[in-house]
C-alpha positions in Angstrom: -41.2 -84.7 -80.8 -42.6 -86.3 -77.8 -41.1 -89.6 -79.1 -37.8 -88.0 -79.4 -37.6 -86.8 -75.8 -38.7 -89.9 -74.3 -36.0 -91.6 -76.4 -33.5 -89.1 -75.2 -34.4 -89.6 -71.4 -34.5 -93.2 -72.0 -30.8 -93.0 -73.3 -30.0 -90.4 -70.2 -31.1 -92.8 -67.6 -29.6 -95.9 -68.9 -26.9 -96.9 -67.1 -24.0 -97.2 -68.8 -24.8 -93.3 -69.8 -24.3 -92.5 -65.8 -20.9 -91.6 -65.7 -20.9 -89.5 -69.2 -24.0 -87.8 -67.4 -22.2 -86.8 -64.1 -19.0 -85.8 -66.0 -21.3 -83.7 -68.4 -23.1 -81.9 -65.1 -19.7 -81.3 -63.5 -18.2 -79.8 -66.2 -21.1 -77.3 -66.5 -20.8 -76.4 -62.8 -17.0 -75.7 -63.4 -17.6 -73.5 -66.3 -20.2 -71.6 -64.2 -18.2 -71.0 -61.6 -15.3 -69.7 -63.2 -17.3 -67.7 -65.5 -18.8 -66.2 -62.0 -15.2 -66.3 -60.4 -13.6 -64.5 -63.7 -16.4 -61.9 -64.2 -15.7 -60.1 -60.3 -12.5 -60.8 -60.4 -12.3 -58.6 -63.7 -14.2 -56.0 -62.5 -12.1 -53.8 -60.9 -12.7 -50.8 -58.9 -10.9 -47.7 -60.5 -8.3 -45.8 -58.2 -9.4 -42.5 -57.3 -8.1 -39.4 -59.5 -6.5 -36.8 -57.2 -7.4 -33.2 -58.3 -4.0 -31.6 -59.7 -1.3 -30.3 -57.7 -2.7 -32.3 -54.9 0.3 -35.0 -52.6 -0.6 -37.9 -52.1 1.7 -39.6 -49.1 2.9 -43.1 -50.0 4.9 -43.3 -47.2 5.5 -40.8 -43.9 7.4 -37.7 -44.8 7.1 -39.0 -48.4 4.7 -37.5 -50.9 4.1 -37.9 -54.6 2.1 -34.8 -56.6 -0.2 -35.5 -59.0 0.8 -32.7 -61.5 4.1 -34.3 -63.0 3.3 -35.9 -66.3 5.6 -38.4 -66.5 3.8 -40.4 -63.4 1.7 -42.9 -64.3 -2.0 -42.4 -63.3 -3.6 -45.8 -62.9 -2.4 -49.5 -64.0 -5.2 -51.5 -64.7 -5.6 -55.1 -62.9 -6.2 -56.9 -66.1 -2.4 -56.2 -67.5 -3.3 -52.9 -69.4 -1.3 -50.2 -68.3 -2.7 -46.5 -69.3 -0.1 -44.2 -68.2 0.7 -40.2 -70.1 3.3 -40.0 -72.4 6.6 -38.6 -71.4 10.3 -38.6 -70.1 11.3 -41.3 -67.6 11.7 -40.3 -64.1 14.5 -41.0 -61.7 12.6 -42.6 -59.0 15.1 -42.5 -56.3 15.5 -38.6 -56.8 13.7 -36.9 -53.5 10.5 -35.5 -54.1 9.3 -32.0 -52.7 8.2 -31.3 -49.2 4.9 -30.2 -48.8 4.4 -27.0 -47.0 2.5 -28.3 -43.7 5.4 -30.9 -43.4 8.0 -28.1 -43.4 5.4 -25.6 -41.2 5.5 -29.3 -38.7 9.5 -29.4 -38.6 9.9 -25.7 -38.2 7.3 -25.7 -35.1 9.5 -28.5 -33.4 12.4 -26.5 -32.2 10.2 -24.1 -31.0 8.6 -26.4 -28.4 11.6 -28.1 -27.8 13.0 -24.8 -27.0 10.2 -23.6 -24.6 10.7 -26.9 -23.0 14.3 -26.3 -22.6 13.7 -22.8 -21.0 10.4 -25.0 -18.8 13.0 -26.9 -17.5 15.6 -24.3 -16.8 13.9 -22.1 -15.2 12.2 -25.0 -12.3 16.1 -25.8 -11.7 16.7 -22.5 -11.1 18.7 -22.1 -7.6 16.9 -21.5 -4.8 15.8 -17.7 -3.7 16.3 -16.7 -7.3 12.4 -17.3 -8.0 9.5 -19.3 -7.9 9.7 -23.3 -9.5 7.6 -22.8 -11.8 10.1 -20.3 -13.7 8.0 -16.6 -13.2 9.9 -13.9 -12.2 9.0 -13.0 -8.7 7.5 -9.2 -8.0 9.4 -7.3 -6.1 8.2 -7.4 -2.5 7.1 -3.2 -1.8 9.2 -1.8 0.5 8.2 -0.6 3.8 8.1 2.9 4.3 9.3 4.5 7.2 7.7 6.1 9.7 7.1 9.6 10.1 9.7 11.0 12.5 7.9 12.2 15.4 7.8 16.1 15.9 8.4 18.2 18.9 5.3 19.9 20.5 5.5 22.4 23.3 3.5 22.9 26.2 3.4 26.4 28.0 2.1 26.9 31.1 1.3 30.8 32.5 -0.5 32.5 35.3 -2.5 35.7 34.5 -4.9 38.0 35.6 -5.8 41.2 37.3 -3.7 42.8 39.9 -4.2 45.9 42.0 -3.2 49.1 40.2 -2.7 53.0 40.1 -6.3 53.5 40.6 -9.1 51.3 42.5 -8.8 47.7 40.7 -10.5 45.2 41.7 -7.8 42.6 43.4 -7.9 39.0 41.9 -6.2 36.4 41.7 -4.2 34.9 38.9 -5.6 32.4 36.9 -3.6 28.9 36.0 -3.4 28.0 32.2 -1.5 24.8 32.3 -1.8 24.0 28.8 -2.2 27.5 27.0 -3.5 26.8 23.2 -2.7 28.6 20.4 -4.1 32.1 19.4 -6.1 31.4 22.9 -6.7 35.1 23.8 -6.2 36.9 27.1 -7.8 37.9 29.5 -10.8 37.1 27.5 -12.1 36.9 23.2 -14.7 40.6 24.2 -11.2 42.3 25.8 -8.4 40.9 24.3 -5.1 42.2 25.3 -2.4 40.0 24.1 -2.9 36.5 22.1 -1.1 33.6 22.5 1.5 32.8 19.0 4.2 29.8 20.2 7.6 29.6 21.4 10.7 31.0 20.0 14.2 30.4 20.7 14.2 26.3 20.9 11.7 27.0 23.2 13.1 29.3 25.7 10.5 32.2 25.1 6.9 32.3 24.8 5.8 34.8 22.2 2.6 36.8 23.0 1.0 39.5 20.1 -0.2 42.4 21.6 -3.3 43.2 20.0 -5.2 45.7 22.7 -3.9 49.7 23.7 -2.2 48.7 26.7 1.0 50.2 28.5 3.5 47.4 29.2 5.9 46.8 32.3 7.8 44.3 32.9 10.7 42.2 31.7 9.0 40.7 28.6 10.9 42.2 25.2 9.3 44.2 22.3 9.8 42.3 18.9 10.6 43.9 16.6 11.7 46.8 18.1 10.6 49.1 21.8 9.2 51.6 19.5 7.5 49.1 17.2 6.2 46.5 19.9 4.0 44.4 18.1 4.8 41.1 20.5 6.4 40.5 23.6 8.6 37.4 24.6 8.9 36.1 27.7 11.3 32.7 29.4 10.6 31.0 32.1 10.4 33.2 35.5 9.8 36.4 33.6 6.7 38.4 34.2 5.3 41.5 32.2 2.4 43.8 33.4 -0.2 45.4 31.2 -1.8 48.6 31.9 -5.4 49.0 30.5 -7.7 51.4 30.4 -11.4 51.1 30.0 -13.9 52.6 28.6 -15.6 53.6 31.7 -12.2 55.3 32.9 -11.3 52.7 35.3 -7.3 51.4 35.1 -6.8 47.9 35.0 -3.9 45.8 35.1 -2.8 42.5 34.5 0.0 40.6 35.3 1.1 37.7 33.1 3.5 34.9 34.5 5.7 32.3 32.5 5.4 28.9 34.8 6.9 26.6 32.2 7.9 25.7 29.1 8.0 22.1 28.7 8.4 20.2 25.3 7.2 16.7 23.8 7.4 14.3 21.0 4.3 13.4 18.8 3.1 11.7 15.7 1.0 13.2 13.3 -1.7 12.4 14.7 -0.7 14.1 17.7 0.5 17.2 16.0 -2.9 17.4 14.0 -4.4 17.5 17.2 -2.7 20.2 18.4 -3.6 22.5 15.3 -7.1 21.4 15.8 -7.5 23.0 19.4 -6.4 26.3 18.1 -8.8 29.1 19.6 -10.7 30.0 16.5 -12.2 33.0 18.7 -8.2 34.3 18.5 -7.6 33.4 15.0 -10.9 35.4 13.8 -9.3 38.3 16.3 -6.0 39.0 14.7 -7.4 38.2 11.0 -9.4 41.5 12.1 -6.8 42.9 13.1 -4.5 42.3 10.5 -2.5 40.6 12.9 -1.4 37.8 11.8 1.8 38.3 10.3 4.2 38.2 13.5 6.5 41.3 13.2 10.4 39.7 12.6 9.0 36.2 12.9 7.8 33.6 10.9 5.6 29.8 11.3 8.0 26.7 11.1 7.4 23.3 10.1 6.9 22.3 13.8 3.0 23.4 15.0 3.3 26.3 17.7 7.3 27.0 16.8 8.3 30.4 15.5 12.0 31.4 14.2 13.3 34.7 13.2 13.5 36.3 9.8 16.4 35.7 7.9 19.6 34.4 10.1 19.2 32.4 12.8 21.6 33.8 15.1 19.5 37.2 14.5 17.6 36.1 17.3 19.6 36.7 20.2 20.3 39.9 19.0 17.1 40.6 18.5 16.1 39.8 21.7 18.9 41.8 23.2 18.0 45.2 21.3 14.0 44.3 22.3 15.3 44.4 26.0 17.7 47.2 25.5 14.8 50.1 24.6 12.2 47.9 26.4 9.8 50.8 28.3 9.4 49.9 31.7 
């Protein structure tokens, strides 16, 4: 065996052998290469299944299901071609469109539209909005201002004169601002308290709320008989004869200076209703006073008006002065 071998390598490396040698070791090479090259080429990955009813998109907007039968599934690379049994289909007849495709085109003209309305409303003309299309609040309108209301001012003189019996003499004291329900001479001997102005302002009204005998040219509201208050213009004076407990006659004179009137805001009225003489209002609520015989409170602070018809008032005052006691 040994023999044989070295005969055999003898005969390989003789020279005229060479070139059968090299042709021999080339054609080896070649058939291991293409044996190499023909094996990977053969071996083909297999295309993915898709799970049925599933598109697959070959081409944008197009898409091929899965779940027809007459599709082929896979062709093979070596020439085989394993395809289902079935009908030939038309392949130039459109395919379905999937649902998100048609839920993509239908959302199109809805953002082309909102665009449309974008743009319309920034070229809106000016004045008609803001640019960026909003609708602009109404701007609040301003409210008015409360009409100012007419406040009088009265202005008397009063105090104690000489009398029928032996009065002491004094002298009349100025009230250039008189309050409301301010009570006079004093709140511990109220005669008569102070109510408003009547008339448009022509008479100051005074409710008598002590036993007193009156003189003068004041008149009885509602009636002589009935004189519950006593009005009084500008000029005019009335007299009150008062007698004490002690006996003694006193009497006092009361004097209209004037009746003057002036605007003010609510504020200014408030004040007004604020320095009323709560000494007076606790007086006639005693009394039972409060209630102004034939008159009644208007919407203006310190302004009364007549029952019933306006015009009643003149006559009112004329029948007051008519059976007025002097």
């Amino acid at each position: 065996m040994t023999e044989f071998l070295s005969s055999l390598k003898a005969d390989l490396l003789d020279r005229r052998l060479m070139p059968l040698v090299a042709l021999v070791v080339v054609a080896l090479a070649g058939a291991v290469a293409y044996a190499v090259l023909s094996g990977g080429s053969s071996t083909t990955t297999p295309a993915p299944v898709a799970s049925a009813g599933s598109p697959v998109t070959v081409s944008p907007g197009l898409a091929i299901s899965q779940n027809t039968p007459e599709k082929a599934v896979s062709e093979m690379t070596g020439g085989a071609v394993a395809q289902h049994r079935g009908t030939a289909h038309n392949p130039f007849t459109p395919l379905p469109e999937p649902k998100a495709a048609a839920a993509t085109t239908a959302s199109k003209p809805s953002s082309s539209a909102s665009s449309s309305s974008g743009s319309s409303s920034s070229s809106a003309a000016p004045g008609s909005g803001s640019s960026s299309g909003g609708a602009s609040e109404p701007s609040p309108t301003p409210s008015k201002p409360a009409k100012p209301k007419t406040v009088y001012h009265v202005a008397v003189l009063f105090g104690a004169i000489p009398g029928p019996a032996t009065a002491p003499v004094t002298q009349l004291t100025p009230y250039e601002n008189l309050k409301l329900l301010t009570p006079l001479p004093s709140a511990q001997q109220p005669l008569i308290v102070y109510r408003g102005v009547t008339a448009g302002g022509k008479y100051a009204t005074f409710t008598v709320v002590g036993e007193a005998i009156l003189h003068g040219a004041g008149v009885c509201l509602p009636s002589a008989t009935q004189c519950g208050a006593i009005d009084l213009s500008i000029g005019q004076s009335e007299q009150l004869e008062y007698l004490t407990p002690t006996g003694l006659t006193l009497v006092y004179e009361l004097n209209i200076v004037s009746i003057t009137s002036s605007k003010a805001s609510t504020a200014g009225v408030k004040n007004v209703l604020r320095q009323e003489s709560k000494a007076g209002r606790e007086l006639l609520k005693r009394a039972g006073l409060v209630a102004i015989p034939g008159l009644r409170a208007s919407s203006q602070p310190g302004v009364l008006v007549f029952r019933g018809h306006p015009a009643s008032g003149a006559g009112a005052h004329a029948a007051g002065r008519s059976r007025h006691s002097r």
